[in-house]
C-alpha positions in Angstrom: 51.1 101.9 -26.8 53.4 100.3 -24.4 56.7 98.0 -25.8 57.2 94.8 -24.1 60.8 95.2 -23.9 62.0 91.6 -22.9 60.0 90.3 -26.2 60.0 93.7 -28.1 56.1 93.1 -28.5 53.6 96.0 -29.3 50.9 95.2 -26.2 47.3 96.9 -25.6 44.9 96.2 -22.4 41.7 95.1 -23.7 39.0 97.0 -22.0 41.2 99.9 -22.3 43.0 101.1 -18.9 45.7 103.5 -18.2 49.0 102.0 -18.5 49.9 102.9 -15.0 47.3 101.3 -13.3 48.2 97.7 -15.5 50.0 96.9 -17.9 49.1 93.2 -20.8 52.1 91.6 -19.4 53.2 91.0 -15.9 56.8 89.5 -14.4 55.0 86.5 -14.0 54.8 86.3 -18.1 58.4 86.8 -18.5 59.5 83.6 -15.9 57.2 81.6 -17.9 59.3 82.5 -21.1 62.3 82.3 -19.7 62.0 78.9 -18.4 59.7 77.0 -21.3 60.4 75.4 -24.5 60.1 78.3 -26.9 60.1 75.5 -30.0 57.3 75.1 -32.4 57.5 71.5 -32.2 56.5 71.4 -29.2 52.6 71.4 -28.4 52.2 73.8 -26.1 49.3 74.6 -24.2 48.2 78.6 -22.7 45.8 79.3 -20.3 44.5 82.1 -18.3 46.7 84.3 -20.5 44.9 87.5 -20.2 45.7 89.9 -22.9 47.0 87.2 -25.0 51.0 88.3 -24.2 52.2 85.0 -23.8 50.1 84.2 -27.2 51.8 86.7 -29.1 55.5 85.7 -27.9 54.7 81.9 -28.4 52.2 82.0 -31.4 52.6 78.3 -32.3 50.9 77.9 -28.8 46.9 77.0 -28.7 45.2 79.3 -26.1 42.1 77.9 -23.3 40.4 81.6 -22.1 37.6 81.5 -20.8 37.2 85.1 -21.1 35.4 86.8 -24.1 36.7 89.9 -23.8 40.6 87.9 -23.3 39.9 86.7 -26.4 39.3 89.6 -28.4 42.4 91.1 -26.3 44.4 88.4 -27.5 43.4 88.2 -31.5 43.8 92.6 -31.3 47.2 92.3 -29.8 48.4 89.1 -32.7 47.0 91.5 -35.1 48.9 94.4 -33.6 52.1 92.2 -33.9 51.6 90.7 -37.5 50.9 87.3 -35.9 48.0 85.1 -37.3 44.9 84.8 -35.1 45.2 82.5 -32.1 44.2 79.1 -32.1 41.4 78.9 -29.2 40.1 75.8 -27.7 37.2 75.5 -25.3 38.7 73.2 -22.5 42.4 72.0 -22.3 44.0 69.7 -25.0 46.6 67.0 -25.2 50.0 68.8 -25.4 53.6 68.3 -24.4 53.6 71.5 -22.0 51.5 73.8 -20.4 51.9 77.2 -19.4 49.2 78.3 -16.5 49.5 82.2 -15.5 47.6 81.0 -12.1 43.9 81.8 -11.4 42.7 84.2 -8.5 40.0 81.1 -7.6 41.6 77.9 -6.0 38.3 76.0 -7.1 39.7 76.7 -10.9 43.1 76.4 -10.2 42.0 72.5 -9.1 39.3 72.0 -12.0 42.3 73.4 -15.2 44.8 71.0 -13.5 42.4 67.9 -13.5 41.3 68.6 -16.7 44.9 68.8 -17.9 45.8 65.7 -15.6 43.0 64.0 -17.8 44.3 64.9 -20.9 48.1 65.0 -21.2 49.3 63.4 -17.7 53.1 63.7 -18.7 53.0 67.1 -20.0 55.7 69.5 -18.2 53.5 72.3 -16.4 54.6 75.8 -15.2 52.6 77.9 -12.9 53.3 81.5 -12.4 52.0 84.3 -10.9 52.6 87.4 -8.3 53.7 85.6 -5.4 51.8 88.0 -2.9 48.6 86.5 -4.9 49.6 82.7 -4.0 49.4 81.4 -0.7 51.5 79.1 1.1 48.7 76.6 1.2 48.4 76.8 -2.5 52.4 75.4 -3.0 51.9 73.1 -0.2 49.1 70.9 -1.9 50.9 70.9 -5.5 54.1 70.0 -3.9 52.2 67.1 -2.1 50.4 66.2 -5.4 52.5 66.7 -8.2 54.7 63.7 -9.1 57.4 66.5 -9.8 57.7 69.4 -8.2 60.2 72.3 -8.6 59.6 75.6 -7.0 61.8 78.8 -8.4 62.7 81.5 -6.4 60.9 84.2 -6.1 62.0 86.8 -8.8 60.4 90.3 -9.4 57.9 89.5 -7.1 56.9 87.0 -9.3 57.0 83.1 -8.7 57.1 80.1 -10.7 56.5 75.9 -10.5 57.2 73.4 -12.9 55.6 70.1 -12.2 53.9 66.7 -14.0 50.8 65.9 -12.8 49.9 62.7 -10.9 46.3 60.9 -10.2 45.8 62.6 -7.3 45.2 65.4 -9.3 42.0 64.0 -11.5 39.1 65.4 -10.3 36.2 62.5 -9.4 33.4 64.8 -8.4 30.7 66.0 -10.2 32.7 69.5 -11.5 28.6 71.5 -10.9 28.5 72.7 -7.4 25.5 74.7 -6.0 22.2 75.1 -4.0 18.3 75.8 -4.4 16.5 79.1 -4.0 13.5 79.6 -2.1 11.2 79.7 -5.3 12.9 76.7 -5.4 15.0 77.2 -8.4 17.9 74.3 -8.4 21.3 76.0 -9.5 24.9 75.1 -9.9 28.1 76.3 -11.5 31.5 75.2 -12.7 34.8 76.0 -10.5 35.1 79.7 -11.1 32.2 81.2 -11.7 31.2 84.2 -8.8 29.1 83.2 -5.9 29.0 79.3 -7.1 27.8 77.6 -3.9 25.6 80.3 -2.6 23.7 83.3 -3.3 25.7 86.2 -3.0 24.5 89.0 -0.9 24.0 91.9 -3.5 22.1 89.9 -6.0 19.8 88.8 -3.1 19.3 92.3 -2.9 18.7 93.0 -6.7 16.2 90.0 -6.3 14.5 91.9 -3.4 13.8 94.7 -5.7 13.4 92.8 -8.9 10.2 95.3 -10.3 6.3 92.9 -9.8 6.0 93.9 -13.6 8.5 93.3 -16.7 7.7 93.0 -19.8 9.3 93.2 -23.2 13.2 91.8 -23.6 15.1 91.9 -20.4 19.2 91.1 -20.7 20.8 89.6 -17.4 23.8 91.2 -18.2 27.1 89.7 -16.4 24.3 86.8 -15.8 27.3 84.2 -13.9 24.8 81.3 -12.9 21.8 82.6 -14.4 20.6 83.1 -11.1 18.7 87.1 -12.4 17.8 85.9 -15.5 16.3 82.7 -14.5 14.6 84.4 -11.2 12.5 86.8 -13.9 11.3 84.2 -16.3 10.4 82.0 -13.7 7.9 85.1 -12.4 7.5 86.8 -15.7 6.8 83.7 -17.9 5.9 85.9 -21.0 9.0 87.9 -21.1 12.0 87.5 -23.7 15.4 87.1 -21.3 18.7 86.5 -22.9 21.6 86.1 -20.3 24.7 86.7 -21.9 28.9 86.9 -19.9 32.3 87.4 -20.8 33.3 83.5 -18.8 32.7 80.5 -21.3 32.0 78.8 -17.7 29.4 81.1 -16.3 27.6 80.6 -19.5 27.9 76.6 -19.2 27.1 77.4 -16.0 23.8 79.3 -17.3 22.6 77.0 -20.2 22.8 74.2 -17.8 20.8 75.9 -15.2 17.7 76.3 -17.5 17.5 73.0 -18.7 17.4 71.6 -15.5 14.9 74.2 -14.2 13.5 74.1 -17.5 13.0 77.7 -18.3 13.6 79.0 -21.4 15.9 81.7 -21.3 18.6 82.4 -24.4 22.1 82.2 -22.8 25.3 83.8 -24.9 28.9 84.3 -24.4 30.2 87.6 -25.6 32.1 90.9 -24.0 29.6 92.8 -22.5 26.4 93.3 -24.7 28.8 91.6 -27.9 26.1 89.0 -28.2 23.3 90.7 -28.2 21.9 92.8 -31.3 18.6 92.9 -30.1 17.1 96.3 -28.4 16.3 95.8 -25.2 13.4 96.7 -22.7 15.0 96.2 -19.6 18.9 95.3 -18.1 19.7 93.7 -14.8 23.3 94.4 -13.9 25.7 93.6 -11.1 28.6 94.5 -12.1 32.2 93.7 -11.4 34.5 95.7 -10.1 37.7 93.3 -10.4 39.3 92.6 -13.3 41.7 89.5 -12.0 43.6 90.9 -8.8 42.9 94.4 -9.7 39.9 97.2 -8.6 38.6 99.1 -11.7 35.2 100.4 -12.8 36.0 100.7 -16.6 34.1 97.3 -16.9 31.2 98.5 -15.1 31.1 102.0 -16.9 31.0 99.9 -19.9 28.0 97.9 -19.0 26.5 101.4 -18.2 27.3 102.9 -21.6 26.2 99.6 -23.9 23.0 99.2 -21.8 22.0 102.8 -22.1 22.7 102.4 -26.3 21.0 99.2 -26.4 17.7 100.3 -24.3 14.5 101.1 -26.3 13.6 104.6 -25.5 11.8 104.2 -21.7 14.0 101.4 -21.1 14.9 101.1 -17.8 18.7 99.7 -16.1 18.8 97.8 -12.8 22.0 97.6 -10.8 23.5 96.8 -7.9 26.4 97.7 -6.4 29.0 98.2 -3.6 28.5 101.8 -1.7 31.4 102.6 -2.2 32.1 102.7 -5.9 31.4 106.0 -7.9 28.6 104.9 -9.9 26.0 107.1 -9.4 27.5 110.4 -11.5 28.9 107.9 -14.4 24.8 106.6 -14.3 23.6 110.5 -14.1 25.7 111.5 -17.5 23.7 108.1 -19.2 20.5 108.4 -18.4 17.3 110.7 -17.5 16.6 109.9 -14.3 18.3 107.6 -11.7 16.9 106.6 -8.6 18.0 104.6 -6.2 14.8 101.8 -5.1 17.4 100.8 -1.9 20.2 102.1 -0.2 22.3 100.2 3.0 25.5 100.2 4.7 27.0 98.0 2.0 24.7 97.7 -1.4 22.3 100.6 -3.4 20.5 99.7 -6.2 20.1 102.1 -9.1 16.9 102.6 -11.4 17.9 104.0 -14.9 15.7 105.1 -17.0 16.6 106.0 -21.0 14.9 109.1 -22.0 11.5 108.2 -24.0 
């Protein structure tokens, strides 16, 4: 298990994945702690930490991650280190200075620095992240509307800003952005969550070849806007549908989304199938293959694996994915027969059926 050697912390990636494709910490971490106020009498404020390193080196700290599975990553990795568990809070909170390792979405960069700006508008706030990950445009538009601005030198590829936040920053728009199907479902979704403004094109596919007969307990699982979930109860009425994600947002996101199309769907935040107990009839899947800046299928597999233990026997797995990822032998290994109901230049969906 590798040794964070500029805190001498005992760190584990949460999924699992081989140390030399990433490691819990990053440079980016380390220019945070060398630059903030390391004092426990100062509120401080984490967010976006991923595997909870910056947690674990400033336990006093309270944690916003909208990530289950972060979460869990973070309470494993305290555990690990002899630190209580970590004080989580669902959206940001008054403090004296915030520590933001920098979002791959602008959109949520934007929304967590309005939400802070709301909150504690003197706080000190540092950004960091890999600078090949931040664009120029990015620094240009804090540096415009921060009332402070410093911006560090770039230092093992990593880059830091400390600023206080001004007005300009508030957000006055209505944070729920999105559009109507043509069954004329109305959705929207906070800053953040995938494919907020539009349907993306691989779950239009999915929707294509969404089977004219489901019964039993389906699970939209990854569910983002709730856009599977709520497409099947609106056809399938008399089904069960829970709709469970690993982003707190996607499943505001989600809950919201029924209400206003008032469709009763049961909407859970958990790591993969975490939520869920129940044994299901049918999953709808489409899958992730990023994991912040980075390409990996581990996620994916693991959908594959739960789903497959979690199916009644008969049960059948939808997904869709990308051509190019090597799904279809990891699929093959789960289940007794795959077949694939569509195949293009770009998406294939998979139908996976549990052995009876």
């Amino acid at each position: 298990m590798p040794v964070w050697q500029h805190t001498g912390l005992t760190l584990d990636c949460y999924p699992k994945v081989p140390a030399h494709v990433s490691l819990p910490w990053d440079a980016a971490d380390e220019y945070l702690l060398e630059h903030c106020n390391h004092s426990a009498s100062i509120n401080t404020l984490l967010l976006n930490d991923r595997h909870g390193a910056l947690s674990c080196a400033l336990p006093h700290a309270a944690s916003y991650n909208d990530s289950a599975s972060g979460r869990i990553a973070t309470q494993r990795n305290r555990a690990l280190n002899h630190s209580a568990q970590a004080d989580f809070v669902d959206s940001p909170v008054i403090a004296q200075q915030v520590l933001i390792k920098i979002p791959k979405n602008w959109e949520q960069l934007l929304d967590q620095l309005a939400l802070i700006t709301a909150v504690a508008p003197t706080a000190t706030v540092y950004l960091a992240g890999m600078a090949k990950h931040i664009p120029v445009s990015w620094l240009q538009w804090l540096e415009q509307n921060a009332s402070r601005y410093v911006q560090y030198k770039i230092v093992r590829k990593a880059r830091l800003i400390e600023l206080t936040p001004s007005e300009s920053m508030l957000n006055s728009n209505d944070r729920f952005k999105g559009y109507k199907t043509e069954s004329g479902l109305n959705l929207s979704a906070l800053p953040g969550v995938f494919a907020r403004q539009q349907i993306d094109i691989g779950t239009r596919v999915m929707l294509e070849h969404l089977p004219s007969a489901m019964t039993g307990t389906v699970c939209d699982l990854g569910c983002g806007n709730g856009l599977l979930a709520l497409s099947i109860k609106q056809k399938h009425p008399e089904t069960r549908v829970i709709a469970t994600d690993d982003s707190l947002l996607a499943v505001e996101s989600a809950r919201r989304n029924a209400e206003v199309n008032d469709l009763s769907i049961d909407v859970r935040h958990g790591n993969i199938l975490q939520a869920v107990e129940e044994s299901l009839d049918w999953v709808v899947c489409n899958p992730p293959f990023h994991d912040g800046h980075k390409q990996l299928t581990n996620i994916a597999e693991a959908m594959f694996l739960q789903s497959q233990q979690q199916l009644n026997p008969g049960g059948t797995l939808l997904v869709i994915a990308n051509r190019h990822l090597p799904y279809l032998a990891k699929l093959k290994n789960l289940f007794a027969s795959v077949n694939s109901l569509s195949s293009d230049k770009r998406f294939v969906v998979y139908e996976c059926r549990k052995r009876s």
